[in-house]
C-alpha positions as a Markdown table, in Angstrom:
| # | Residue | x | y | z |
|---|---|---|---|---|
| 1 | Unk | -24.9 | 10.7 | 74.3 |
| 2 | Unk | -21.9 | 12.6 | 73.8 |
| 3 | Unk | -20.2 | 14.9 | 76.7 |
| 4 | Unk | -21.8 | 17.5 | 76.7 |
| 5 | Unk | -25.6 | 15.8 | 76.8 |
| 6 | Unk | -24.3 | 13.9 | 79.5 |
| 7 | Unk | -23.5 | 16.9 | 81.6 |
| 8 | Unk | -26.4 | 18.4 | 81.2 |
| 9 | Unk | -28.9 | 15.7 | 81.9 |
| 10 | Unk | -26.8 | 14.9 | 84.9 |
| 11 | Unk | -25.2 | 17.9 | 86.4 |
| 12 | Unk | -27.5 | 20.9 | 84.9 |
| 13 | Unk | -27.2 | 22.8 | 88.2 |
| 14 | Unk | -23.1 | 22.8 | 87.4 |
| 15 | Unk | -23.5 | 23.7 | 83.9 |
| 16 | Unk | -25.5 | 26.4 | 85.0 |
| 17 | Unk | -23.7 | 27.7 | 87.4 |
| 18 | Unk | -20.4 | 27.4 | 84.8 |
| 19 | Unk | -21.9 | 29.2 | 81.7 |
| 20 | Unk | -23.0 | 32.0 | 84.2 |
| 21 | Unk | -19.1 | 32.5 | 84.7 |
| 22 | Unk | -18.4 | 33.1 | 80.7 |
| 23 | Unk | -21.2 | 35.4 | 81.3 |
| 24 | Unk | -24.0 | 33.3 | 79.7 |
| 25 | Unk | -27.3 | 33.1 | 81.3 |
| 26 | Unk | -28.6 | 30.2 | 83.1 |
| 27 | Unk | -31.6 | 28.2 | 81.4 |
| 28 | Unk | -33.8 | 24.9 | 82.4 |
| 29 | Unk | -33.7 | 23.8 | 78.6 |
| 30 | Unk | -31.1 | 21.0 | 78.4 |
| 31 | Unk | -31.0 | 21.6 | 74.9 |
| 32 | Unk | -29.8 | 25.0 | 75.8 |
| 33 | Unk | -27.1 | 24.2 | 78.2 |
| 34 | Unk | -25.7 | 21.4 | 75.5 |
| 35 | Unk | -25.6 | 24.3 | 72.7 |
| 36 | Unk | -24.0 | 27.0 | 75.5 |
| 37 | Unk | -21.7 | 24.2 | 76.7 |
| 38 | Unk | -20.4 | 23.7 | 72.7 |
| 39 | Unk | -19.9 | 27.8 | 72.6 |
| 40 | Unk | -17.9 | 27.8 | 75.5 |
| 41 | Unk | -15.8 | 25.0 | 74.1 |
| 42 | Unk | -15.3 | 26.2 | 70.4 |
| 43 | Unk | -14.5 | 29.8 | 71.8 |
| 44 | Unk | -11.7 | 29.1 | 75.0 |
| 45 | Unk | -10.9 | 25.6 | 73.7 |
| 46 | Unk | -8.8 | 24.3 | 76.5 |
| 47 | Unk | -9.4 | 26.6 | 79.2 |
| 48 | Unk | -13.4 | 25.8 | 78.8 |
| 49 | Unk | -12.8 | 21.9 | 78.9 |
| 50 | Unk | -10.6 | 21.7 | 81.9 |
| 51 | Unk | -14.0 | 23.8 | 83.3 |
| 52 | Unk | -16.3 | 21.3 | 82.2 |
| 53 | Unk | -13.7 | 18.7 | 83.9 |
| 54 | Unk | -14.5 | 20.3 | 87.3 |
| 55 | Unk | -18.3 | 19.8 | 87.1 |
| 56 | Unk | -18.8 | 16.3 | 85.3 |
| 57 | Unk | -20.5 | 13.7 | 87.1 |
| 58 | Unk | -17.7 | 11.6 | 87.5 |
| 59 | Unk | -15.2 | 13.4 | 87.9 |
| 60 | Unk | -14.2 | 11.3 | 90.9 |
| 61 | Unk | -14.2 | 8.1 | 89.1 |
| 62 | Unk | -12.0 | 9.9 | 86.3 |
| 63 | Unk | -9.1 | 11.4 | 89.1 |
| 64 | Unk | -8.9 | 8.0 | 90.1 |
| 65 | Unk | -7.2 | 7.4 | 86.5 |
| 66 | Unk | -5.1 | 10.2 | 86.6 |
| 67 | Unk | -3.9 | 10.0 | 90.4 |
| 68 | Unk | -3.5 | 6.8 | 91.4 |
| 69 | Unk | -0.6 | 5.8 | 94.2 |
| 70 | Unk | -0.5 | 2.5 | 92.9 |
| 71 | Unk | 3.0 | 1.6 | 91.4 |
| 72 | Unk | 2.2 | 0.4 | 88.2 |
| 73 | Unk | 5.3 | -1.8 | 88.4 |
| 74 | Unk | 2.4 | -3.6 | 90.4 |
| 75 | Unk | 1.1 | -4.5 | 86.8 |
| 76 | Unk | 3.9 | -5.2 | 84.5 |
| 77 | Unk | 3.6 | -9.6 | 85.4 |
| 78 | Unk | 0.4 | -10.5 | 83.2 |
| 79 | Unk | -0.2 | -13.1 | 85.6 |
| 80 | Unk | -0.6 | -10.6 | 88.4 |
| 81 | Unk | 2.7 | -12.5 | 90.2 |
| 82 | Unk | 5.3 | -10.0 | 91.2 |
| 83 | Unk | 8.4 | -11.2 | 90.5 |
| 84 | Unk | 11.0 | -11.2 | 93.3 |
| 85 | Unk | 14.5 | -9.8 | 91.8 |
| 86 | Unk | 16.2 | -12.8 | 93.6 |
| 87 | Unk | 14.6 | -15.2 | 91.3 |
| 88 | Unk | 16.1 | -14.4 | 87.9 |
| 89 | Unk | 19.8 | -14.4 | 88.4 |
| 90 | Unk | 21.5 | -11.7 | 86.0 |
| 91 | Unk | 24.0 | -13.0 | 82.9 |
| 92 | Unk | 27.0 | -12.8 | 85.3 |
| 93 | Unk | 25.7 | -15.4 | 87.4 |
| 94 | Unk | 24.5 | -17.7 | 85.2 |
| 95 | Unk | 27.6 | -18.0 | 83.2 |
| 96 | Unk | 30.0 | -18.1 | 86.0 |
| 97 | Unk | 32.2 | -15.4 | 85.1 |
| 98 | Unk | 32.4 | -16.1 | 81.6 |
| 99 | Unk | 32.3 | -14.0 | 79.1 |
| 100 | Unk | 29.2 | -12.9 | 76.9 |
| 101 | Unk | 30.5 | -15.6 | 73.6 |
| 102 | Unk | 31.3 | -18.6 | 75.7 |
| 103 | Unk | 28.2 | -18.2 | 77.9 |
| 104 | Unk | 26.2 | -17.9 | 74.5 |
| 105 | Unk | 27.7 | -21.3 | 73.3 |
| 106 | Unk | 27.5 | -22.8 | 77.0 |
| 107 | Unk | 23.2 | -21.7 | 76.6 |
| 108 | Unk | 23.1 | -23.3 | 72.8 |
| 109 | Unk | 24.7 | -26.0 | 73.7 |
| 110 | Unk | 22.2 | -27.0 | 76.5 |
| 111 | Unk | 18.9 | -26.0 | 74.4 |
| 112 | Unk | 20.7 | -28.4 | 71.8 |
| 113 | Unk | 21.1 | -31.5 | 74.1 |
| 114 | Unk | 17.2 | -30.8 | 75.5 |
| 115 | Unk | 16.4 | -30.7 | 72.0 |
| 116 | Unk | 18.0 | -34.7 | 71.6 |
| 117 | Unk | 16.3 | -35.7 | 74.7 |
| 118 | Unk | 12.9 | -34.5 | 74.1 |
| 119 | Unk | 13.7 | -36.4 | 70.5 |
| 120 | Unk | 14.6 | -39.1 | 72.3 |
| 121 | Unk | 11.5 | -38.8 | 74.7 |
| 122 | Unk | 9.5 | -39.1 | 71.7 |
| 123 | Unk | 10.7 | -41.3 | 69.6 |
| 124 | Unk | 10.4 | -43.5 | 73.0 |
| 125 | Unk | 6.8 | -43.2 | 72.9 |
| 126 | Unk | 6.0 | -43.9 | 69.6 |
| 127 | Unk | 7.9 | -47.1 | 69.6 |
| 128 | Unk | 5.9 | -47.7 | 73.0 |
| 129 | Unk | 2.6 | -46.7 | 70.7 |
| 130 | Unk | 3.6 | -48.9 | 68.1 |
| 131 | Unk | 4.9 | -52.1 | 70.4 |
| 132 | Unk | 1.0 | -51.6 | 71.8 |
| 133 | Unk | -0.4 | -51.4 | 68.2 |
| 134 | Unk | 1.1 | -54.8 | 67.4 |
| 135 | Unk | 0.6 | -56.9 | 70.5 |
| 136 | Unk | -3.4 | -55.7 | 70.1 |
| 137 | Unk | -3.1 | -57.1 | 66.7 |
| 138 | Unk | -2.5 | -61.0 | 67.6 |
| 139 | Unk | -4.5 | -63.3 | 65.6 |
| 140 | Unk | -5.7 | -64.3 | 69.0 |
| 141 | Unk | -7.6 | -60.8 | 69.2 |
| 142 | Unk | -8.1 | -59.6 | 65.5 |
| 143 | Unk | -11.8 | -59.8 | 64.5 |
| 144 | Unk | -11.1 | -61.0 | 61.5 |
| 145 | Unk | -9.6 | -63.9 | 62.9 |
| 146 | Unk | -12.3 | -64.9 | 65.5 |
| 147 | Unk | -14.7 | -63.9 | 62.6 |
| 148 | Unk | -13.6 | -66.7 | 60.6 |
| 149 | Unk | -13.9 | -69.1 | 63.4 |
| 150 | Unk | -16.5 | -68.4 | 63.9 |
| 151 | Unk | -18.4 | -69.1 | 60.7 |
| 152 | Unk | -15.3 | -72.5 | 60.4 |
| 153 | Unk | -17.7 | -73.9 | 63.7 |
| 154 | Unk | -21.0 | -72.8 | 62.7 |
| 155 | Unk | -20.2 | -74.3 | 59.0 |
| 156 | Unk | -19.2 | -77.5 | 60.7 |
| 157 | Unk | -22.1 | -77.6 | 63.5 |
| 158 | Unk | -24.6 | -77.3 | 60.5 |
| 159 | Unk | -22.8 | -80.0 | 58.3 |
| 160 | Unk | -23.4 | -82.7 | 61.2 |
């Protein structure tokens, strides 16, 4: 359904009374007011469209796009938090005073010693990992192990 059907299933009274002011006369075909609505359109262009603006069903629901007295700075956070100023300091106060080259060193130089602790952090865990890896590998607890005994006692219970 493009525009035009649209208005005229929905709003034919409007349409109506719209092509009567290009001078058309008003009809109960729908098929009609879609073809009259197209005329109008393809012979005032923009003037005829803003016209057809005034009588669509929704026009309401549409303004509401176009005039809204919400701040859209409302909807710049993604996360639909609003940011208070006070939170992110500004370059000046972050670096103290300094100037823009040492506070770019003083910034690179802490991402680079987070960087060693984080590699630090990890290599940590794996030796944790690995520490657990070989105290679960005792011959008391390998299944290999109590596999063999296993069969070593049954052997022997079956020889006596």
């Amino acid at each position: 359904m493009n525009l035009y059907e649209y208005i005229a299933v929905n709003n034919s009274l409007g349409a109506n009374k719209l092509l009567k002011n290009y001078g058309l006369k008003p009809t109960r075909n729908i098929k009609e007011i879609i073809s009259r609505l197209k005329e109008i359109v393809r012979k005032y262009k923009k003037d005829a469209l803003q016209d057809i603006s005034t009588i669509h069903p929704d026009k309401n629901l549409l303004t509401l796009f176009n005039s809204s007295d919400i701040k859209e700075t409302n909807f710049a956070n993604a996360t639909g938090r609003t940011p208070n100023p006070n939170e992110f300091p500004n370059s000046d106060q972050l670096s103290g005073g300094l100037d823009d080259s040492s506070f770019q060193k003083d910034v690179v130089r802490k991402i680079e010693e987070a960087k060693k602790e984080m590699l630090i952090d990890k290599l940590r865990d794996e030796k944790k990992d690995l520490d657990r890896r070989i105290s679960n590998t005792q011959y008391g607890s390998s299944p290999v192990i109590l596999l063999a005994i296993g069969f070593a006692v049954g052997y022997m219970i079956a020889k006596k």
